[in-house]
N, C-alpha and C positions, 0 to 999 in steps of 0.2 A: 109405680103410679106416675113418676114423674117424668119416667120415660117416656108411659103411654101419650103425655101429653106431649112431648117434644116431638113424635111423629105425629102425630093429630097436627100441629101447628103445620109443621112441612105439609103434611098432605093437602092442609088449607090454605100455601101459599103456592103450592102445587097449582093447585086447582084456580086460583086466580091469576097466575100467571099464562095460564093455557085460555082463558077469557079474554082477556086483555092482548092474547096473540092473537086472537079470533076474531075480536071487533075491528074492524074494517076503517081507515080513514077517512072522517068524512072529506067529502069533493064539495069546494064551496065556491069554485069555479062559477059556477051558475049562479050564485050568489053576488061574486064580484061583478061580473054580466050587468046586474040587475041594478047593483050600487051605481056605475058606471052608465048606466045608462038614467037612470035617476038624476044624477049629478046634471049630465047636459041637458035633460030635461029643465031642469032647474035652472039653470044658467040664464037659458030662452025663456023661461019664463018670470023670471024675476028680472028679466030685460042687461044683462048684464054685459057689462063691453069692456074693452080691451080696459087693464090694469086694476079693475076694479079687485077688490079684496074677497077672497071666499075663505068661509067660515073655517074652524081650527077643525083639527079631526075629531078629537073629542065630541063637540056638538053636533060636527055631520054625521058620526057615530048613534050618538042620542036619540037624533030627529029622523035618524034613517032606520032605527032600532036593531043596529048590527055591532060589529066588537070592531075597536079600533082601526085593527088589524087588517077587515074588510075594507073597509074604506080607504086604507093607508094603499093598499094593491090597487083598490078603482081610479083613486088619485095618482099615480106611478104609472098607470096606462095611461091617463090624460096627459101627463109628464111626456111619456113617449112620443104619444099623439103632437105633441106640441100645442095643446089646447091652454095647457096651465103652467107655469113658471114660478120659480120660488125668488123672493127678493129680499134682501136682509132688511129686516127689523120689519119686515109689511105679512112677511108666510106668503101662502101660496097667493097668487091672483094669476089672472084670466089674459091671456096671450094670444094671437092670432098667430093660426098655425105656418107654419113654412112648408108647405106642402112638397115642397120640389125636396127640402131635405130629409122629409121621412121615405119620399119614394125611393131617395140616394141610400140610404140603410141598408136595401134590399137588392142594389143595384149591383151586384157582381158578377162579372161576365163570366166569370170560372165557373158560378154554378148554372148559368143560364141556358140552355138548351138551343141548338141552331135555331128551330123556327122560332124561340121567343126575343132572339137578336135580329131575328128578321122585322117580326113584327115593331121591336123598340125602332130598326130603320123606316120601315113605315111608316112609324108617327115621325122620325126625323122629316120623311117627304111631304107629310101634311102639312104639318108645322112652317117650314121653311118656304112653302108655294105659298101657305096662309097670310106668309111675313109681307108677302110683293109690296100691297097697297102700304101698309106702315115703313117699308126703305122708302121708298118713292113719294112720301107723303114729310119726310121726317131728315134725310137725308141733307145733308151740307156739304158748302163746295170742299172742304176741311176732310170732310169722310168719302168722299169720293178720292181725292188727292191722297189720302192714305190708301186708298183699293188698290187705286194706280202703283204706287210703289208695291205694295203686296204683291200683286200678280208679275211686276220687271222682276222680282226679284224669284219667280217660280222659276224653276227646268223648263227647257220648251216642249220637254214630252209631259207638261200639262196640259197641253193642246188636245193630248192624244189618250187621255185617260190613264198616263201613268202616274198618276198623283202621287205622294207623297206625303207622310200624313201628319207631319207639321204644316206646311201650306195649307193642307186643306185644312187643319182645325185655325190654324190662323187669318185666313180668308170667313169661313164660315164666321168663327166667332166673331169677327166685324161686322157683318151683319145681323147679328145679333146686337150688337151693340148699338149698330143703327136705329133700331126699334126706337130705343129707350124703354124697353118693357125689364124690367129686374126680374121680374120670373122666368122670360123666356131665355133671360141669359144665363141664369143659374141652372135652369135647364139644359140650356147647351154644355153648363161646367158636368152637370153630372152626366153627361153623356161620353165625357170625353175620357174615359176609363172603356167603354164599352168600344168607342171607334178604335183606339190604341190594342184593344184586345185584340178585335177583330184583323184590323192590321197587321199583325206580329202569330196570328191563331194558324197563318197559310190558306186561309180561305180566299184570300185574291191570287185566283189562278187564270181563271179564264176570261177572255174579252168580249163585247158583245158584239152584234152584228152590225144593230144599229149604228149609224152614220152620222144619226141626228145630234152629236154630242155639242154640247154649248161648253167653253172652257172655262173660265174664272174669269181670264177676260175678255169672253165675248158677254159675258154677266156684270163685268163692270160699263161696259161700252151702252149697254140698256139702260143702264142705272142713272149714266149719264145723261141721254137723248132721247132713252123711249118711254113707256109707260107701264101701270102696273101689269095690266094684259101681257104685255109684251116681256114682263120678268117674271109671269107667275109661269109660261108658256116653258121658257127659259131654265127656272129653275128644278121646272117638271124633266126636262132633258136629261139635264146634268146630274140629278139624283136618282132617277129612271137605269140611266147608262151604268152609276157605281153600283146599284142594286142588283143590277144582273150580271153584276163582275162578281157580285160577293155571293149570289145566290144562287149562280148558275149548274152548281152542281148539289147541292142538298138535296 
């Protein structure tokens, strides 16, 4: 008899271990989705601004009618996002995002594909023709007198589009600096893994035909004497000219 029950019991732990293999984990992916998207909802609508303090998990748990847990994941993407920040002794509050450093996360030339380094130089050329009026509007005799030294101190086959790709991120990132914009500069820092790839990848092989090349300094000499037209005109060349060094064969 005692036997009979000791297989009975197995056959019934049998049988609910083969259930419990069966049921399926839930996905609550869709779930965090919804928390996550609740939260900024929330944020906008309770009018919330940079530092202010949002509620513990627990409560936004409660009031969202989900398990901790959920919300601990919704709040860890807002983290990523740079939406939300932890500060000691305050918990989480509300942070304005750094937008140029969540796109640098993602930013790795190794896994990038030719056209999509083509494209990231395409917004280089927008960006930097977009810069004209803000150098030329912003500009000092102090950051010209720094161009000046920058450019005596290139090869003179900078002339000739054989750049160099220290000079050129150190010329460029001056101009960036000219701006005074912080984002556009941080943006030029994360870019400058993808020019240095590019660089060093062998993809500057071939020369363009074009003639029309403007050097570094024939882009300081405008900077000094002429006007935005005349640097937007300018730096459309010179970015023009290094695009179909780097893309002439793709």
């Amino acid at each position: 008899m005692k036997t009979a029950i000791f297989v009975g019991h197995n056959t019934l732990n049998s049988s609910m271990d083969d259930i419990f293999q069966s049921i399926k984990s839930i996905d609550t992916s869709s779930l965090v989705d919804k928390v996550e998207s609740n939260l900024i909802a929330l944020f906008i609508e309770k009018n919330f601004k940079v530092g202010d303090s949002i509620p513990k998990e627990l409560e936004l748990a409660q009031s969202l009618g989900v398990s901790r847990t959920v919300v601990r994941e919704a709040m860890l993407r807002l983290r990523l996002m740079g939406l939300v920040e932890s500060k000691k002794h305050r918990g989480a509050v509300i942070t304005s995002p750094d937008l140029v450093s969540i796109l640098e996360k993602s930013m790795n030339p190794k896994i990038l594909d030719d056209n999509t380094l083509k494209e990231i130089f395409e917004m280089r050329l927008s960006l930097e023709i977009g810069m004209a009026d803000f150098i030329m509007e912003r500009v000092t005799p102090a950051d010209i007198a720094a161009l000046k030294v920058l450019v005596e101190n290139e090869p003179t086959s900078s002339d000739r589009m054989l750049f160099q790709i220290e000079h050129e991120i150190a010329f460029h990132g001056k101009l960036y600096e000219i701006t005074r914009n912080e984002t556009m500069k941080k943006f030029q820092r994360m870019l400058l893994p993808v020019f240095d790839y590019v660089h060093k990848s062998g993809l500057l092989r071939k020369y363009p035909a074009n003639a029309n090349f403007v050097s570094h300094k024939g882009i300081v000499e405008i900077i000094e004497n002429g006007n935005s037209e005349q640097l937007r005109n300018a730096m459309r060349s010179h970015l023009e000219n290094h695009f179909a060094r780097l893309f002439e064969e793709l």
